[in-house]
N, C-alpha and C positions, 0 to 999 in steps of 0.2 A: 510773709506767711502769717493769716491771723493762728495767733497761740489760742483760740478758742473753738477750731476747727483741723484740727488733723488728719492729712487728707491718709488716705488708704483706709483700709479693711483694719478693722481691730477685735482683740477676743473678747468674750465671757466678761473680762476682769478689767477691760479698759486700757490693754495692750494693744499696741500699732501691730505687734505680728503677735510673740509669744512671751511668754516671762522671760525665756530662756537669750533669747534674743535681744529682749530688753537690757538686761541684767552684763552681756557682754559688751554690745554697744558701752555700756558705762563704765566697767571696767578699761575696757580700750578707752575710751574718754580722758576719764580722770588718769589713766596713766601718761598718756601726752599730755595734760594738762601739768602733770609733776614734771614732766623731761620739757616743757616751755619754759619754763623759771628757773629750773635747773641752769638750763643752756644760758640761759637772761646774767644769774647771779654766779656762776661760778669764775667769773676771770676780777672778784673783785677781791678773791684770795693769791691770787696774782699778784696781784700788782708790786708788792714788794721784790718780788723774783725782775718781772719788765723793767720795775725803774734801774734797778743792779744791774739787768747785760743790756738793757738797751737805752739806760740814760733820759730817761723820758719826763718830759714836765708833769706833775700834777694833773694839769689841765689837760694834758695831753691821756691821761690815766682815766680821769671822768670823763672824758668824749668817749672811752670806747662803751661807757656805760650807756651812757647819754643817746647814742647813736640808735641804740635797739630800740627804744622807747619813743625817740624820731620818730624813724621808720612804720612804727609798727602804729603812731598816730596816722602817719600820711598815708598808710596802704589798708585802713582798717575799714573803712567804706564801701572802696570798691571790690575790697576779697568779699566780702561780707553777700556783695550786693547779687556777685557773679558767682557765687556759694547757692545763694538762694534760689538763682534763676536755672542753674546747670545740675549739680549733683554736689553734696552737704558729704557724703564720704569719699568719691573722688578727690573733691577739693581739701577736706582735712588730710589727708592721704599725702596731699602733695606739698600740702604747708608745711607737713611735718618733716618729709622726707628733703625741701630747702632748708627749713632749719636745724636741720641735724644735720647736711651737706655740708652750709655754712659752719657750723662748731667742729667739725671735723676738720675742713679747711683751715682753721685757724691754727691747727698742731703745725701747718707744714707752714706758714707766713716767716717772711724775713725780716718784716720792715715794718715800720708803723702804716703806713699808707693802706699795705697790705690787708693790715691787720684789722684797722678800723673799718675796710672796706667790706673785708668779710663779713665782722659785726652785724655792718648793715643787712645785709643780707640774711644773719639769723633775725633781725626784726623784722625784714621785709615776710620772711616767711610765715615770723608769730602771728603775721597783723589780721585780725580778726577771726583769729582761732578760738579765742574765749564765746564768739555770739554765737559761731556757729555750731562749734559743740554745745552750745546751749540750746540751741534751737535744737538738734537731733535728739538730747537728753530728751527734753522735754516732747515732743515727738513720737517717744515708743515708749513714754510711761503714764499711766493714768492722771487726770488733773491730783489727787488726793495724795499724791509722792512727791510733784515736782518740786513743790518749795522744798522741803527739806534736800532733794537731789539735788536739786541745785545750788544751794548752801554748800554744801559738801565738794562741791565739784571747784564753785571757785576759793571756797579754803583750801584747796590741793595748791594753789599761788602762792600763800605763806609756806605748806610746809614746803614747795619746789623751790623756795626762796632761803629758807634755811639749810636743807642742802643742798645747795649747790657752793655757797659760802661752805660747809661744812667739806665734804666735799673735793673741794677747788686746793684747800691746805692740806689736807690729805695724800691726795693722788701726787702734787706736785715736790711735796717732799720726800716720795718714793721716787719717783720716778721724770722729777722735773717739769716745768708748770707747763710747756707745752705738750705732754703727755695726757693733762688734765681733757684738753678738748677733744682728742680721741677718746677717752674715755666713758667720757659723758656725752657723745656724740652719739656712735655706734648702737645705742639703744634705741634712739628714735628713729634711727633706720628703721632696725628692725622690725619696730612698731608701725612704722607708717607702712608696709607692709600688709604685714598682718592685717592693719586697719580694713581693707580692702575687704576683710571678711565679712564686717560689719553691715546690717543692711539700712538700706536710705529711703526715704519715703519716699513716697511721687512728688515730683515739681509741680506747685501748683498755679493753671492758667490764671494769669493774673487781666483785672477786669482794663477799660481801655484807661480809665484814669490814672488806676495806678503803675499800667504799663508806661505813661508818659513820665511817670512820676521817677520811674527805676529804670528808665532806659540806656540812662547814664548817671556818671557819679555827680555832675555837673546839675544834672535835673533831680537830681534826689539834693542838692542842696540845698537849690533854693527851695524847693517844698518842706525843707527842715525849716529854713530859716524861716520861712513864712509862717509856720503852725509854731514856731519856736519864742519868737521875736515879743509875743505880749504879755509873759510870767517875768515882772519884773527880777522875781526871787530865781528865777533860773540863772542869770546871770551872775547875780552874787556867789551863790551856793556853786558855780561853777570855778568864779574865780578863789573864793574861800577854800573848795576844797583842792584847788594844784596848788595853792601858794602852801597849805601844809604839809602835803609831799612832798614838794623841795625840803623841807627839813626832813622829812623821813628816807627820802632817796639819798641825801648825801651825809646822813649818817651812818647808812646801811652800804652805803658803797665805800665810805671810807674807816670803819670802824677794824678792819684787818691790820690796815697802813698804820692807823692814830697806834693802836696798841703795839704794832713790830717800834714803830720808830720812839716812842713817847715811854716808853716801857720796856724797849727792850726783850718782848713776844717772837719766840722764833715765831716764822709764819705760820707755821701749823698750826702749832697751838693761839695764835692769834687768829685763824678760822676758826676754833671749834669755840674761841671765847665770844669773837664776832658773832657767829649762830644763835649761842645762846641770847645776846641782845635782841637779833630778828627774832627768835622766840618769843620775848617779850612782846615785842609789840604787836605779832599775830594775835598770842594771848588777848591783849590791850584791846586790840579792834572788837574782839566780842565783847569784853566785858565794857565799855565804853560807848559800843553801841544800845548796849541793854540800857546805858546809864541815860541816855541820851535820851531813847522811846519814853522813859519814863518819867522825865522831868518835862514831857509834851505830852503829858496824860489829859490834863487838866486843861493846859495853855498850849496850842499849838506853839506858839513862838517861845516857849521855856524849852525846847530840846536845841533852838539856834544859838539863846543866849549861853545854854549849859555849852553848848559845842566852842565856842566863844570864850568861856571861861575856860574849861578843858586845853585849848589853842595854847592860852596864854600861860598855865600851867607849865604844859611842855616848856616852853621858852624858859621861864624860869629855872627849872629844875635843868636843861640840858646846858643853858649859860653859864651856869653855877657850877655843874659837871666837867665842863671842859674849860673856863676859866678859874676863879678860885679852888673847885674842888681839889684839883692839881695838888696845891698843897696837902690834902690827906691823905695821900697814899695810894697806891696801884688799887689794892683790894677794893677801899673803901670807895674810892673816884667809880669803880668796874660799878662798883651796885648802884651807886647817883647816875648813872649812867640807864642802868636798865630801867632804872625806875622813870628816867624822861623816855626811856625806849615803848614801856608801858604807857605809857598815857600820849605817846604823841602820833600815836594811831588811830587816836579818837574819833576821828572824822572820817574815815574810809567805809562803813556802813551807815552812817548816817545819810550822806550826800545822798546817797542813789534814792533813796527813799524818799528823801525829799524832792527832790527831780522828779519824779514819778507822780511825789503827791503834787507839782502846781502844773501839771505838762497834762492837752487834751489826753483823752483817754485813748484816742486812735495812734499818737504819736508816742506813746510812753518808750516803748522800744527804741526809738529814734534821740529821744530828750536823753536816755542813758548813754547814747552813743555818742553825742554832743559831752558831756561830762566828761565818757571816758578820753574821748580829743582834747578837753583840756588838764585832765589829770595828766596823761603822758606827753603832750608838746611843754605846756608849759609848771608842770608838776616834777614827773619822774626822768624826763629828759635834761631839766633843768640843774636841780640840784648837783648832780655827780659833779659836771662838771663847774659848775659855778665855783663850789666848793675847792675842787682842782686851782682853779686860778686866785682865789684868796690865798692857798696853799703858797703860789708858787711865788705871792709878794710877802705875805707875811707868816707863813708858817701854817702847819697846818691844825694848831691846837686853837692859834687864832681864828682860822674859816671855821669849824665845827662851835666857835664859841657865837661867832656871829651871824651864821647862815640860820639859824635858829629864830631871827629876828622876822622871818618868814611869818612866823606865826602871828605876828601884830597885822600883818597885813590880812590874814585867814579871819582872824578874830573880828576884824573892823567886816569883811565883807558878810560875817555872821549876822552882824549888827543887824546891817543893812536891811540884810535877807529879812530877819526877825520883823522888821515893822510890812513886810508884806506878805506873808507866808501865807497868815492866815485866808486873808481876801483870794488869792493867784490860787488858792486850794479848792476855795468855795466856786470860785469861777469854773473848776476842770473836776468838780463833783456832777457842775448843774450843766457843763456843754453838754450835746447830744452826739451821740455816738454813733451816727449813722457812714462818718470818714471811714472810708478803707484804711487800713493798717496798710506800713511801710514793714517790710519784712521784717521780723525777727532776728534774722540774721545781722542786723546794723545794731543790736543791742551792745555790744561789748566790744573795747579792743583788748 
């Protein structure tokens, strides 16, 4: 879908049907957008409850995080692609109603196998729920809304990321942590439901070029990789920005655990302290993003080097946090802690942006969705469990001290980026823009 043509009938005001319609559609949006992350983060207030009855490794604790973020890289393409070409609220409708199936499912599992398999299946259903509700956002609201809509929509990820962690220690020490997944399930039933109310624009006939291009998910690759393959800076900026998620995914997945076991937090209260850290670093993302744009006022390549600097910040302050800090006390370690929580989010708004800026202008949508495949295979899929299996040889105050070291790798590929940014930009100012766009729907996983 070109984002510069929306097809159907629109009002007075630059609405696809009506304000009223608009205004719902988003609503129902952004509340699946909260019950996606929800479902994503709430079993990592578990874990301490899993490892006690069912004996479980570390490693075996970060796959089931791990697993979502798999999935929902390997399934994000083609929902996206078959979203686009069929119907955008059917198919949200149905994501949601697998992914609230799957968390649901997980109350009744016996076994790890079980469990992890179910997992999968709430990733399989998240995968590409972010592009496509993006694409309908934007769709039934005038161009002069959508940036800030859309802002909005995918910050509903951080706060569906804090509770679900918040959440997840709550529900399970009322009522036992497999009570948590009905819990938090059963909404997105209902919602995906509901969803159905929402109205969906026309499909639109797509030209023969680009019908070869999205016929499959096979043919939509390599026309990515082909429009993809000459921004030297895409590549770094792709690897730099998964290798700092790994630090941000396996602090955030095991930040419940470190506190129950390192501390002595019952669980509960080791979710609502956990939260507050993913608070930070949502916080973090904005204000490090702003920090970022504006050290590349001047110099395009001063928002890579700051992002670079930033990286290696993190590392320090969260090294320092979970190895020496230890010594200073529960209190004192909680706040070096959030203060790496805050800044080691720094790159999550920057990336895309810059993606954007070195990627032709007909593929920009596409260049995002390349990103988001390496943020979640080798980013957020990564970390939980890496982290898990340093756990299970040397402790787990050990892996959080050195899974951090992530961030020298993030930093270097900043580097990188930085001595080509500027040229890979100038290039995808001066293409011409006469390429058909690849759906919008491929923009996000």
């Amino acid at each position: 879908m070109n984002m510069h043509s929306i097809p159907g009938r629109s009002d007075a005001e630059g609405y696809l049907f009506t304000r009223r319609a608009a205004w719902f559609a988003y609503a129902m949006t952004i509340a699946l957008m909260l019950m996606d992350y929800i479902d994503r983060q709430v079993i990592v207030s578990l874990f301490p409850y899993m490892k006690k009855e069912w004996n479980l490794s570390d490693a075996q604790l970060g796959s089931l995080v791990s697993i979502v973020s798999l999935t929902v890289a390997l399934g994000a393409l083609p929902v996206a692609l078959f979203a686009d070409r069929v119907s955008r609220v059917r198919s949200i409708a149905a994501m949601a109603a697998v992914w609230s199936a799957a968390t649901l499912s997980c109350m009744f599992t016996r076994s790890y196998g079980a469990l992890l398999a179910a997992r999968g299946m709430v990733g399989l259903g998240e995968a590409g729920y972010g592009s496509v509700g993006a694409a309908l956002i934007a769709s039934h609201f005038p161009n002069r809304l959508r940036g800030a809509l859309l802002a909005g929509f995918f910050a509903c990820a951080s706060v569906g990321s804090v509770l679900g962690v918040l959440l997840g220690g709550v529900i399970a020490a009322k009522w036992g942590w497999q009570a948590a997944f009905g819990v938090v399930g059963i909404p997105g039933l209902v919602l995906a439901i509901a969803y159905l109310l929402v109205r969906d624009y026309k499909t639109v006939r797509l030209t023969p070029v680009l019908e070869r291009a999205t016929e499959s998910s096979t043919n939509a690759a390599r026309h990515i990789i082909k429009a993809l393959t000459r921004p030297r800076t895409m590549l770094w900026v792709c690897i730099g920005g998964a290798a700092q998620l790994v630090v941000v995914s396996a602090v955030w997945a095991w930040m419940p655990s470190f506190l129950n076991r390192m501390h002595g937090v019952a669980p509960d209260q080791a979710a609502k302290q956990a939260a507050l850290i993913v608070l930070c670093g949502a916080l973090g993302s904005v204000v490090w993003g702003a920090v970022a744009d504006r050290a590349g006022r001047r110099r395009p390549a001063g928002k890579l080097y700051a992002m670079a600097l930033m990286s290696v910040a993190s590392l320090g302050i969260l090294a320092y946090a979970f190895g020496p800090g230890a010594a200073l006390g529960g209190s004192t370690q909680f706040l070096i802690i959030a203060a790496g929580s805050f800044i080691m989010t720094c790159t999550v708004g920057p990336v895309s942006a810059i993606v954007i800026d070195v990627v032709h202008p007909a593929v920009r949508a596409t260049g995002a969705a390349v990103l988001a495949l390496f943020q979640n295979l080798f980013g957020l899929a990564l970390g939980p469990v890496l982290a898990g299996a340093l756990s299970d040889t040397f402790g787990l105050q050990a892996a959080l001290t050195w899974t951090p070291a992530f961030a020298l790798v993030a930093a270097g590929a900043f580097v990188l980026a930085a001595r080509t940014y500027a040229a890979d930009m100038g290039r995808a100012a001066e293409a011409p823009t006469e390429t058909n766009h690849l759906p919008l729907g491929a923009a996000r996983a």
